[in-house]
C-alpha positions in Angstrom: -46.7 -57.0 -7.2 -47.0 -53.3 -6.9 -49.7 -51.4 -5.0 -50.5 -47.9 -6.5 -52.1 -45.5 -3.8 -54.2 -42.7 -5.0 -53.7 -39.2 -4.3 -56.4 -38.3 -1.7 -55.1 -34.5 -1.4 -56.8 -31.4 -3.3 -54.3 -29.9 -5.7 -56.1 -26.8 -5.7 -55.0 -25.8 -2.0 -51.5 -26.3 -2.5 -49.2 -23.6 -3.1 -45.8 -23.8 -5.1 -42.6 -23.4 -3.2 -40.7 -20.4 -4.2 -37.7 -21.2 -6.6 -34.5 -20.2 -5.2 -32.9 -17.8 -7.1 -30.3 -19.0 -9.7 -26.8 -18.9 -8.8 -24.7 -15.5 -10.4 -22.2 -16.6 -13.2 -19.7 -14.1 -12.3 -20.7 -11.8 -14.6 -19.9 -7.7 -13.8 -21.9 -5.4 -16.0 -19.9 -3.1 -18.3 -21.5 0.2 -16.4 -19.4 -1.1 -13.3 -16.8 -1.4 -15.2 -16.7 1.9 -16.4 -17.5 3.7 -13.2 -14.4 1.5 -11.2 -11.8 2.7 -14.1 -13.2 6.2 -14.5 -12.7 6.6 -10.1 -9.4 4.9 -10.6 -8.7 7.4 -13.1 -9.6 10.5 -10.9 -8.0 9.0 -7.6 -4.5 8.7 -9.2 -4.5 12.1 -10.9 -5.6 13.5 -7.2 -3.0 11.2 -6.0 -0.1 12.6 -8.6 -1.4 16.5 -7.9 -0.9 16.4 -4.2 2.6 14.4 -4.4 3.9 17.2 -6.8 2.2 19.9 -4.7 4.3 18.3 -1.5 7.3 18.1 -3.6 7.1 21.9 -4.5 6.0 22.8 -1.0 9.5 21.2 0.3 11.2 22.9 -2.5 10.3 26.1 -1.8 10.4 26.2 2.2 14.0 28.2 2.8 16.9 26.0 4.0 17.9 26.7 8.2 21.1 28.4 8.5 23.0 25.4 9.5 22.4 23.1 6.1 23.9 25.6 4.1 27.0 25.9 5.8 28.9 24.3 8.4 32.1 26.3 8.8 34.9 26.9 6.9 36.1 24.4 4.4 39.1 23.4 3.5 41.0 23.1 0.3 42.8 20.0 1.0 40.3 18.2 3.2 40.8 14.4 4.0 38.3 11.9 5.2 39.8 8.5 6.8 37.7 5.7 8.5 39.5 3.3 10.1 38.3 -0.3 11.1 39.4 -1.8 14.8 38.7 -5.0 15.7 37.5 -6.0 19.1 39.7 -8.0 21.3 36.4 -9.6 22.1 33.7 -11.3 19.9 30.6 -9.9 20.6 27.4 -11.3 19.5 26.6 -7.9 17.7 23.2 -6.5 16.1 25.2 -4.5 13.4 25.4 -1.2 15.6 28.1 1.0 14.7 29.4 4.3 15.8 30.7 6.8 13.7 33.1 9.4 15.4 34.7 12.3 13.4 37.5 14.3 14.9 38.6 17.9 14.1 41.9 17.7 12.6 
């Protein structure tokens, strides 16, 4: 047999609990939008001007003395690299030397 027990408490006195607030769907208003491709918009223009404003800057700057020319050249120049082995195997980290020789 059940037993029902009566509700001795005011209702009047009792306050509500505050509803959490309800979860976000995800959702990104279209203003955001706008605003995050316009910026992207702005910082690779920026982005492109100073790059071409480097690129002109090198261009520009005069060449040293010692780029241009490196002494006299020769008509019938020859350039030979030869390969020696090592008598010895060495465990190597792919150093290598280059030497070039006056002829």
């Amino acid at each position: 047999m059940e037993e029902t027990i009566p509700n001795t408490q005011d209702s009047s006195n009792m306050q509500e609990a505050p509803q959490a607030a309800a979860p976000s769907t995800g959702d990104v208003s279209n203003k955001t939008i706008v605003v995050l491709v316009v910026l992207t918009v702005i910082i690779s223009i920026l982005g492109t001007l100073v790059v071409f404003g480097e690129i002109e800057g090198v261009m520009n700057q005069p060449q040293p003395a010692a780029a241009k020319s490196l002494g006299a050249t020769r008509p019938g120049a020859q350039v030979t690299l030869t390969i020696k082995e090592n008598p010895k195997p060495v465990q190597g980290t792919g150093l290598v030397t280059l030497e070039i020789l006056p002829s």
